[in-house]
N, CA and C of each residue as an Amber inpcrd file, in Angstrom:
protein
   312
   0.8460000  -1.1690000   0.0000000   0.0000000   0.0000000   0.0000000
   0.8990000   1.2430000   0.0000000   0.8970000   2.3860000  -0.9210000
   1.0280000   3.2050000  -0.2960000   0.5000000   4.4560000  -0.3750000
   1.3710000   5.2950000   0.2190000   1.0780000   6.4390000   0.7830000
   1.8000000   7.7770000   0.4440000   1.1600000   8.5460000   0.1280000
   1.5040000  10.0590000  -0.3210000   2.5110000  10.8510000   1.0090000
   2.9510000  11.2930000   1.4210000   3.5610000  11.7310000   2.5700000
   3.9300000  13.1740000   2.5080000   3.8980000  13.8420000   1.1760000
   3.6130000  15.3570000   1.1780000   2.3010000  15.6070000   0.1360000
   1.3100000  15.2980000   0.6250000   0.4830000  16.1550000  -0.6720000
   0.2430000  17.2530000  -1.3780000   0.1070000  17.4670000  -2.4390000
   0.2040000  18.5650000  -3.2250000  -0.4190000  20.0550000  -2.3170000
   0.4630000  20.8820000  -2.3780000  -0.5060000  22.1060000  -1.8520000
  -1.6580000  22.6690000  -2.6020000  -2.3910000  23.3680000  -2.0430000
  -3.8030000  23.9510000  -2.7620000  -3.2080000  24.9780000  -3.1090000
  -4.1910000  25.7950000  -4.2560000  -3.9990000  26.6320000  -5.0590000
  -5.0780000  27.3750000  -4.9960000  -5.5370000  28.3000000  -4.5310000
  -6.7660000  29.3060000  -3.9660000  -6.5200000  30.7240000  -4.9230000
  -7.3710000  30.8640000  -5.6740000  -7.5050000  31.4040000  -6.6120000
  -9.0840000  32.5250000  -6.3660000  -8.9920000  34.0170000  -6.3010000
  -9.9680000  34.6510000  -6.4680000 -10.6980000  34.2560000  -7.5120000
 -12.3420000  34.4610000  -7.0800000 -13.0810000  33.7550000  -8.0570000
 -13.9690000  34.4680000  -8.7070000 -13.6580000  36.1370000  -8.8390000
 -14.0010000  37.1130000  -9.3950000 -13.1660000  37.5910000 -10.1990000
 -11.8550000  37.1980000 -10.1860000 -10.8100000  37.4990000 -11.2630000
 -10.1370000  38.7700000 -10.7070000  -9.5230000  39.0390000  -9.7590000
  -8.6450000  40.2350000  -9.4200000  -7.3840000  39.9210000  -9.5750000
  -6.8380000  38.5250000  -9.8700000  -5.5170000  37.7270000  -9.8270000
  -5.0160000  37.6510000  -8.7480000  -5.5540000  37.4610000  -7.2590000
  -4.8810000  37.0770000  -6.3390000  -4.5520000  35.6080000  -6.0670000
  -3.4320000  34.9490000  -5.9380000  -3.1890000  33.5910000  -5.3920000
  -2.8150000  33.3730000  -5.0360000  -2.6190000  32.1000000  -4.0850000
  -2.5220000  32.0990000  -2.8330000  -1.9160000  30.2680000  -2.7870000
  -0.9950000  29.7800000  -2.1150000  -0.8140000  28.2560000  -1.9830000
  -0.7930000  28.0980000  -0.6540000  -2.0470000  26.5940000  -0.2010000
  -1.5690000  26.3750000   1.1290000  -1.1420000  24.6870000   1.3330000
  -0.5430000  24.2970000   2.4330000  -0.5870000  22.9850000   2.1230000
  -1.5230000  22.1470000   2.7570000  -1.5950000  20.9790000   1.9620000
  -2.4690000  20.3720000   1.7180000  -3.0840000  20.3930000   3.4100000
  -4.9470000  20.5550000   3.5960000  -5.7270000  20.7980000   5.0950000
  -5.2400000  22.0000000   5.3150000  -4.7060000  23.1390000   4.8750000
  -5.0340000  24.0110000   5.6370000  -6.2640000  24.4840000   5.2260000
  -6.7800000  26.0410000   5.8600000  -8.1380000  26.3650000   5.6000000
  -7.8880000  27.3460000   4.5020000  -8.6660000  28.1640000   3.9040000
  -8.6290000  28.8540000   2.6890000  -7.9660000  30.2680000   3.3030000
  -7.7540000  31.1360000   2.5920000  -6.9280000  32.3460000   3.1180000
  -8.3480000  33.4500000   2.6290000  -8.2850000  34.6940000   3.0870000
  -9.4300000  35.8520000   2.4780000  -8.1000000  37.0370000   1.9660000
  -8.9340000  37.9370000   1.4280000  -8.4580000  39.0130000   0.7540000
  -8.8820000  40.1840000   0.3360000  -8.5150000  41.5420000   0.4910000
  -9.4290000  42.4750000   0.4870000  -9.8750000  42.7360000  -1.5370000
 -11.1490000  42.1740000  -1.7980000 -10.8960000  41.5710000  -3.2680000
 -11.2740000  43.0040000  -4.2570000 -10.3600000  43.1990000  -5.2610000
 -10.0560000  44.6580000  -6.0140000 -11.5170000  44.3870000  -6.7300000
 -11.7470000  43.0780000  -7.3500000 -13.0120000  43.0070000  -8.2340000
 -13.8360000  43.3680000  -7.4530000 -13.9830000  43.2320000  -6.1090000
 -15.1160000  43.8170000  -4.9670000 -15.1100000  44.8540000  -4.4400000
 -14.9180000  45.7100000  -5.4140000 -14.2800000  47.1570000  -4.1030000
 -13.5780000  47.1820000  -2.6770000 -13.0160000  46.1390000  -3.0590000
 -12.0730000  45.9650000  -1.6500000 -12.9090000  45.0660000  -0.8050000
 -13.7200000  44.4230000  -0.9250000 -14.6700000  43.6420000   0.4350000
 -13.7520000  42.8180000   0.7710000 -13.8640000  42.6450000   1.9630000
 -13.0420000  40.9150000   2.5310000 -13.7470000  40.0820000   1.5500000
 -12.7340000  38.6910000   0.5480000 -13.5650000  37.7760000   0.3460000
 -12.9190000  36.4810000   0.6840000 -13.1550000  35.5680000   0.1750000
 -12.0280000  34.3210000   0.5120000 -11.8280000  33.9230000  -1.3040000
 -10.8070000  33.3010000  -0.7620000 -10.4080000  32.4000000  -2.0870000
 -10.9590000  31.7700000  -1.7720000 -10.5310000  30.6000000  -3.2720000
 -11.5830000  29.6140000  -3.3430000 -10.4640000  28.4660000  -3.9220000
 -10.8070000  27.6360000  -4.0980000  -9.5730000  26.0930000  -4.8390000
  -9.9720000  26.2970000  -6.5340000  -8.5440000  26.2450000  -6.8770000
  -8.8950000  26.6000000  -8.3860000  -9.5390000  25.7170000  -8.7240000
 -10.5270000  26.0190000  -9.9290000 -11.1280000  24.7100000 -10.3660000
 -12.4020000  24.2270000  -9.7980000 -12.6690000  24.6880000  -8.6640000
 -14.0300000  24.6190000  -7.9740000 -15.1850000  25.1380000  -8.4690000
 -15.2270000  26.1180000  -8.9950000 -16.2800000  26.2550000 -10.0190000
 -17.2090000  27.5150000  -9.0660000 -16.6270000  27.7420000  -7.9950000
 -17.8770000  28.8810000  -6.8370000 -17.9290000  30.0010000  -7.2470000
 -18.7060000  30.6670000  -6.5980000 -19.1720000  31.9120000  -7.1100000
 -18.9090000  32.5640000  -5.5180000 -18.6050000  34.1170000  -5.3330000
 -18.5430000  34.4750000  -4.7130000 -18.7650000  35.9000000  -4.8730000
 -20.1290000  36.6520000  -4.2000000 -20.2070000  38.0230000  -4.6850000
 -21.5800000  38.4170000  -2.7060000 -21.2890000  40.1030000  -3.2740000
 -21.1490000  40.7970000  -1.9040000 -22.5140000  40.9180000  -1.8620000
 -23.1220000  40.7180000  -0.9790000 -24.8320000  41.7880000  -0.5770000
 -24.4840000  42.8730000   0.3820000 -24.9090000  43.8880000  -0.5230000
 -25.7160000  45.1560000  -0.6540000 -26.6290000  45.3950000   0.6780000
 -26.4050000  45.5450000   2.1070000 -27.2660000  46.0100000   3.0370000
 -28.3910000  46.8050000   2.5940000 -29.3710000  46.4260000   2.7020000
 -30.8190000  46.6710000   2.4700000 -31.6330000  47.2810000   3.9800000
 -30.9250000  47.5100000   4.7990000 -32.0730000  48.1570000   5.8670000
 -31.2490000  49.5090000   5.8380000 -32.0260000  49.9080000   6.7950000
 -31.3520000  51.8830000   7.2680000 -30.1620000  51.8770000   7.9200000
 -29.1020000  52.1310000   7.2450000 -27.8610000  52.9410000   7.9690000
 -28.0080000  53.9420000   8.9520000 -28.1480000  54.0610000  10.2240000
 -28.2580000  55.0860000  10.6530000 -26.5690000  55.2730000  11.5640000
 -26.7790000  55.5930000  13.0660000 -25.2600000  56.3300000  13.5430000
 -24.8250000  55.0880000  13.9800000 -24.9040000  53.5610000  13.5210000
 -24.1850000  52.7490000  13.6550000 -22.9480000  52.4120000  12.7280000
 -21.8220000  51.7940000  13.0380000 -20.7580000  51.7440000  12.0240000
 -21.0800000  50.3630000  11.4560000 -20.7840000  50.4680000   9.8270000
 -21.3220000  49.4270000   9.2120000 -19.7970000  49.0710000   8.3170000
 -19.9930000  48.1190000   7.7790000 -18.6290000  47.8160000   6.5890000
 -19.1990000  48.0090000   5.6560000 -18.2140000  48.6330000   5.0450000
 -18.4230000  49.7770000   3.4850000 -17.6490000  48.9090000   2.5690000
 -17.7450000  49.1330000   1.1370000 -16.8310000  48.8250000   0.0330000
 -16.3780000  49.9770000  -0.0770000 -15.1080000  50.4040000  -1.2230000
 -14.5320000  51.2160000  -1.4010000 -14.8970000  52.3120000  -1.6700000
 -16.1900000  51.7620000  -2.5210000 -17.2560000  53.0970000  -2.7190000
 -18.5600000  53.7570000  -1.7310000 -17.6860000  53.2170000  -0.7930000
 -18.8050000  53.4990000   0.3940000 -19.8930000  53.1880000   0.4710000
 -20.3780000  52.1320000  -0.1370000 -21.9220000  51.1490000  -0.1680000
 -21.5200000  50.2880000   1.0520000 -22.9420000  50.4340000   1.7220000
 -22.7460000  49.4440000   2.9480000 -22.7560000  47.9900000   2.4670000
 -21.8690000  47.0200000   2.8420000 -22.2220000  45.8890000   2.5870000
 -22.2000000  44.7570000   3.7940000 -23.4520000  43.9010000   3.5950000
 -23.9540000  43.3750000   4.9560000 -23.0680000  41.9740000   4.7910000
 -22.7800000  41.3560000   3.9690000 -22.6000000  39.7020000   3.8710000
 -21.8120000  39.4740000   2.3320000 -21.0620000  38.4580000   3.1480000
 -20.5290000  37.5510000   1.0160000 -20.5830000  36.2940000   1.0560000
 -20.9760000  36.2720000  -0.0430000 -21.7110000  34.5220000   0.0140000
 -20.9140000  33.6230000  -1.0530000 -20.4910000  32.7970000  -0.7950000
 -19.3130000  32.2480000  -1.2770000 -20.5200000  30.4270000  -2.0290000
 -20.8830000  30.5480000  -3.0240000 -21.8680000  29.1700000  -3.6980000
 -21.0290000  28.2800000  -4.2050000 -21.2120000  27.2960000  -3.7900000
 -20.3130000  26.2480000  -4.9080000 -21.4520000  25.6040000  -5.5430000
 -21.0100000  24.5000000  -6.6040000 -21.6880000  24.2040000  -7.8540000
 -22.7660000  22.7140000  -7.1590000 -21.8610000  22.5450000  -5.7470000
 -22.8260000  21.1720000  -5.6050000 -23.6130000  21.8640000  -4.4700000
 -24.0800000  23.6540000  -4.6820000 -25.1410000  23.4300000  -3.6350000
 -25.0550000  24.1060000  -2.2260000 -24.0430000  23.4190000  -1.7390000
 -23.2480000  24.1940000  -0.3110000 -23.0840000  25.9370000  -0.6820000
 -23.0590000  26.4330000   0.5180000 -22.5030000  27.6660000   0.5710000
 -21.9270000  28.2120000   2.0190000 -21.7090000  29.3920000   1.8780000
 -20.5270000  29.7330000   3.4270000 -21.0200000  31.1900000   3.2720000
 -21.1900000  31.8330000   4.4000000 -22.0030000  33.1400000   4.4270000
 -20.7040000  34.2220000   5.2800000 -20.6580000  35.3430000   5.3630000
 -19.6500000  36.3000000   5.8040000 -20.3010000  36.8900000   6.4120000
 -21.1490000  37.1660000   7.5730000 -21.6470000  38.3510000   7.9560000
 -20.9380000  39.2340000   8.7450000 -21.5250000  40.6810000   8.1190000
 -20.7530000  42.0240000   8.6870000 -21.5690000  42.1700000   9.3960000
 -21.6470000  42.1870000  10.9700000 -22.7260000  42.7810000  11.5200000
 -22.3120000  44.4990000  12.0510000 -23.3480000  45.0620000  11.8920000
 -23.2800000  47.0800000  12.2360000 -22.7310000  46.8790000  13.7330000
 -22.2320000  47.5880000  14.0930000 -21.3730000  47.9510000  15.5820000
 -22.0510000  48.7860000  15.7070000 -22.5990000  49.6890000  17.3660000
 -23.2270000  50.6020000  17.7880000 -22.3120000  51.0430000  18.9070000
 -22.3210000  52.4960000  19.2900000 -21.4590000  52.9450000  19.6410000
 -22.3840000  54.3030000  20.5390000 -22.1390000  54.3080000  21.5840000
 -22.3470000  55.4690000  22.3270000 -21.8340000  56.6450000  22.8520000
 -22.5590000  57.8670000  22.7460000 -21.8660000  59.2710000  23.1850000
 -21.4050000  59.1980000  24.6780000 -20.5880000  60.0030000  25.1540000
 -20.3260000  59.8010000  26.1150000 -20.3860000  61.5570000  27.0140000
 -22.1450000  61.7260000  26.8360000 -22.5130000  63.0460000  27.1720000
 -22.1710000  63.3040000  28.1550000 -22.7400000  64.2800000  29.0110000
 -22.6710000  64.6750000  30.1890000 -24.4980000  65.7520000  30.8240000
């Protein structure tokens, strides 16, 4: 029988096309990146060849004096959702931070 004893490292490849890449070895976990095709959002790579999709949602409720995560263009963005082809998916949530005055 045998046995492999270094396996090939992964190859994590942005999956919006900004050309970032990335090698880890073989079990580690995927790496993220602030992605240029995304206006800068945190996203993760993905394994070349995987076929996923990965794109940002657009916060849909009221911004008000809470701090939210922005893209570059200053659109709030709530979540990135990372789909693969068999179905699965992996969710990012930004949740708003709230922050208080400190009157008198």
């Amino acid at each position: 029988m045998a046995y492999l004893l270094n396996p090939p490292p992964t190859r994590w490849v942005c999956a919006n096309g900004c050309g970032v890449v990335d090698f880890t070895p073989a079990g580690v976990p995927n790496r993220f990146h602030a992605c240029r095709a995304m206006a800068g959002v945190l996203a993760p790579l993905i394994p070349e060849g995987s076929g996923a999709r990965v794109r940002a949602i657009e916060r849909e409720d009221y911004v008000g004096e809470e701090i939210v995560q922005t893209d570059d263009n200053e659109r709030p963005v709530m979540a990135v959702i990372t789909e693969r082809p068999d179905g699965s998916n992996d969710v990012i949530m930004f949740a708003p931070t709230a922050h208080g005055g400190g009157g008198s």
